[in-house]
N, C-alpha and C positions, 0 to 999 in steps of 0.2 A: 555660671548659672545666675539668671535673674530669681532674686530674692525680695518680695516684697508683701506687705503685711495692710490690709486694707479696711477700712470700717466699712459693713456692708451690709447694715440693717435695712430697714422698711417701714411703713408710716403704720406703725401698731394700732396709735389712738383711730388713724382713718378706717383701720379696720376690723374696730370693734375687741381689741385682746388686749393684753397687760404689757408694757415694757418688762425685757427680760432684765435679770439683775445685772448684765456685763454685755458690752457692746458685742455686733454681731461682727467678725473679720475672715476676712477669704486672704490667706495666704497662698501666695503664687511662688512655685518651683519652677521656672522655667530654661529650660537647656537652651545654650545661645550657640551661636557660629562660631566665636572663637572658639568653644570646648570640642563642638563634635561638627561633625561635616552638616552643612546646609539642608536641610530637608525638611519635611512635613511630616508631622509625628504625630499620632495619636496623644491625648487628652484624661487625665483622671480627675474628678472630683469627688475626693473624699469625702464622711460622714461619718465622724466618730462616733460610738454606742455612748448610752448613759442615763437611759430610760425616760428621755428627754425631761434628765433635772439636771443634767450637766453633760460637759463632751468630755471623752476618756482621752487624755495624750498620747496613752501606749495605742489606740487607732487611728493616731493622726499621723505625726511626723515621720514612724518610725518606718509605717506603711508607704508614707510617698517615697524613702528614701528607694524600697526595693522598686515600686514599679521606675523611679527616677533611672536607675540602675540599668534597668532592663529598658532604656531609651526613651520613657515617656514621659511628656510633659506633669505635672499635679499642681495640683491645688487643693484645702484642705479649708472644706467650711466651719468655721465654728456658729455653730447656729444659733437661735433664737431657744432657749430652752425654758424651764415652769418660771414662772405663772402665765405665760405666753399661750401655748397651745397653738391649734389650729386656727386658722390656717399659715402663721407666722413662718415655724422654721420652712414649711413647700412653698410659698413663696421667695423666700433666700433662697432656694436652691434654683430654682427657677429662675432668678436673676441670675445666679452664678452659669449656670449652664448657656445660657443667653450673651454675659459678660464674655464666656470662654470662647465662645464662635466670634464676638466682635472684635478680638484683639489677636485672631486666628493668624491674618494675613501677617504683619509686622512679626510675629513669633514662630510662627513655622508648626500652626495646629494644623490637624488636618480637619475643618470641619463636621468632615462625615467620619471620623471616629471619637466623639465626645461621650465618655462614660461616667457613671456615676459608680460608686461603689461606696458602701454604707455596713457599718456592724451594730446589730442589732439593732437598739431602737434607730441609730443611723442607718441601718437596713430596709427598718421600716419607711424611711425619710428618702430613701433613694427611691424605691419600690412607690413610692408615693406622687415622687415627681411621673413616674411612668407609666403611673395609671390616672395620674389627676393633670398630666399638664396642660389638657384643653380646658380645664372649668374656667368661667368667667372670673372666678375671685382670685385665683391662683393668677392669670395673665391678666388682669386689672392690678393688684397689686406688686407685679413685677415688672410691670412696665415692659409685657411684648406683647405684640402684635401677630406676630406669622405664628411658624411652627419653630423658632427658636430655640425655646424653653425645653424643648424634648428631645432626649440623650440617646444617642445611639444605641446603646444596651448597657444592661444592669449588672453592677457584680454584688453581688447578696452574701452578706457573713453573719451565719446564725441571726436571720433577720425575724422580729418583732411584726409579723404579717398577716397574722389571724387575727378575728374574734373573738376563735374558742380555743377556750384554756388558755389563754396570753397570760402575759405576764402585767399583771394589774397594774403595777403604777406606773407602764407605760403608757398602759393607756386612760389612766385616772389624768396624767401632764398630759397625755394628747387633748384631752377634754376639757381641760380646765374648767371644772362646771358647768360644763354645756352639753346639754345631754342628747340634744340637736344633731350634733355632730358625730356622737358615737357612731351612727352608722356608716361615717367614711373609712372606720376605723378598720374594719377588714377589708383590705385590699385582697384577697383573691375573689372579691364578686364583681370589682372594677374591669378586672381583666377582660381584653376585647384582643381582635387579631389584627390589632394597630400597637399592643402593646411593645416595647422595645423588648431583644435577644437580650436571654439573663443566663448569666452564670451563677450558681449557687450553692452556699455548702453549709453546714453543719454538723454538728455528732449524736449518736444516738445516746449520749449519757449526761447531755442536756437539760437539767433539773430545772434551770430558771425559765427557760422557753424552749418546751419541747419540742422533737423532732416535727411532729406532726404542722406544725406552724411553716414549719417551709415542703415535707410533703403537697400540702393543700393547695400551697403556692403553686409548685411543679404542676399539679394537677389538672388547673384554672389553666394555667399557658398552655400544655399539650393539648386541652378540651380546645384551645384556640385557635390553635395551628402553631403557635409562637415558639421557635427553636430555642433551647437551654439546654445546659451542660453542666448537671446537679451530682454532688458527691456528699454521700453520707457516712463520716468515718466513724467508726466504732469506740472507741475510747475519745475523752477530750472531756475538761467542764466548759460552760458558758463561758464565754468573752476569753478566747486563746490569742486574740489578735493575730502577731504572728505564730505564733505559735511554739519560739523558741527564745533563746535566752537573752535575748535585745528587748521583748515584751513582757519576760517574766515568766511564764507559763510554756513549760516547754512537753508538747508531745511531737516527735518524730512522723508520725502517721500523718496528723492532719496538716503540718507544717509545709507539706507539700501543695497546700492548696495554692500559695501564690504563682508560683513556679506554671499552674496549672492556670491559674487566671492570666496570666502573661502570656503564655501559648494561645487560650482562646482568642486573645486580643489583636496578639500578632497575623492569626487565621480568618481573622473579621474581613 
């Protein structure tokens, strides 16, 4: 496996937001030809939750290890988190997803399977590249061109994706006193029938971001046309990652979700 750890910020001051407190880096997990047979493999790029004041580690590495497992390449952004705000960390991602197709051929990506997948407020941040990646500031400050920057489909873990009833200081860090921007903040009114295939899931015992936050979601895509594959388990709190004893928080029921996003991926 190629293991490499990268600095992968953006010109903050050019565009108007605060340097975050810790470099921004995109670690790359990538499965080589000596380990497994030559091929073309789908693509993860992670997005750890943290109410974008910090990224969670139990959403980063432990998660790439299973989709790694199940043959696919990852990568895991550590993003731009407060006093930063909008537009900083969708711009990172947007490079990243852009990076991951240009270094596609030499590693054995498959272009046309590059996914994004984010928990919570990293949810939100995934969900974000998918409905924002044509805006001019997003592909000005990322340095693309084409349609690069836009991920094949979305996997969404108890994501941070309404306006109403959210979870306030994610979206107080989305904002950074800027109140301009609030309204990019709900993504299910971005949703168009270009938006990328989401997988998505959460629980209904969801205290910190209620269920209704990825219902709305679901919503906005089906009023679209846009196909998804949404599971709402019954038991769970907030931020299970995986959901068992490598993450901390073990419930049986929802733990099944990976297993479940793997399948979709494989089905893609």
């Amino acid at each position: 496996m190629i293991y490499h750890v990268q600095e992968f910020g953006v010109d903050y001051a050019a565009m108007g937001v605060s340097a975050p407190p810790r470099k921004t880096t995109l670690t790359s997990y990538i499965l080589t030809p000596s380990e497994v047979e030559w091929t073309v493999r789908p693509a993860i790029i992670i997005c750890p939750g943290g109410g974008y004041e910090y990224t969670s580690a139990r959403e980063a590495e432990p998660v790439a290890m299973k989709f790694l497992a199940a043959g696919f390449h990852c990568f895991v952004l550590d993003y731009a988190v407060a006093p930063s705000g909008w537009p900083a960390p969708c711009c990172e991602l947007s490079k990243a997803v852009s990076y991951v197709r240009s270094i596609a051929d030499e590693n054995g990506i498959d272009k046309n399977k590059v996914f994004v997948c984010g928990f919570s407020a990293g949810g939100h941040l995934a969900a974000s590249i998918g409905v924002h990646y044509d805006k001019e500031i997003v592909r000005k400050f990322s340095g693309v061109k084409g349609l690069e920057n836009k991920p094949d489909g979305m996997i969404l873990c108890y994501p941070v994706i309404t306006d109403h009833d959210t979870h306030e200081g994610t979206m107080k860090n989305f904002i950074a006193g800027r109140d301009e921007v609030k309204e990019l903040f709900g993504l299910e009114n971005y949703v168009t029938v270009d938006t990328p295939k989401t997988f998505i899931w959460h629980t209904f015992e969801d205290r910190a971001v209620p269920v209704a936050s990825t219902t709305r979601f679901v919503n906005a895509l089906v009023e679209n046309g846009v196909e998804c594959e949404a599971h709402i388990f019954p038991k769970g709190h907030h931020g299970l990652a995986l959901a068992n004893r490598l993450t901390g928080s073990v419930d049986e029921e929802a733990s099944v979700w990976i297993d479940m996003a793997i399948k979709w991926v494989n089905h893609f």
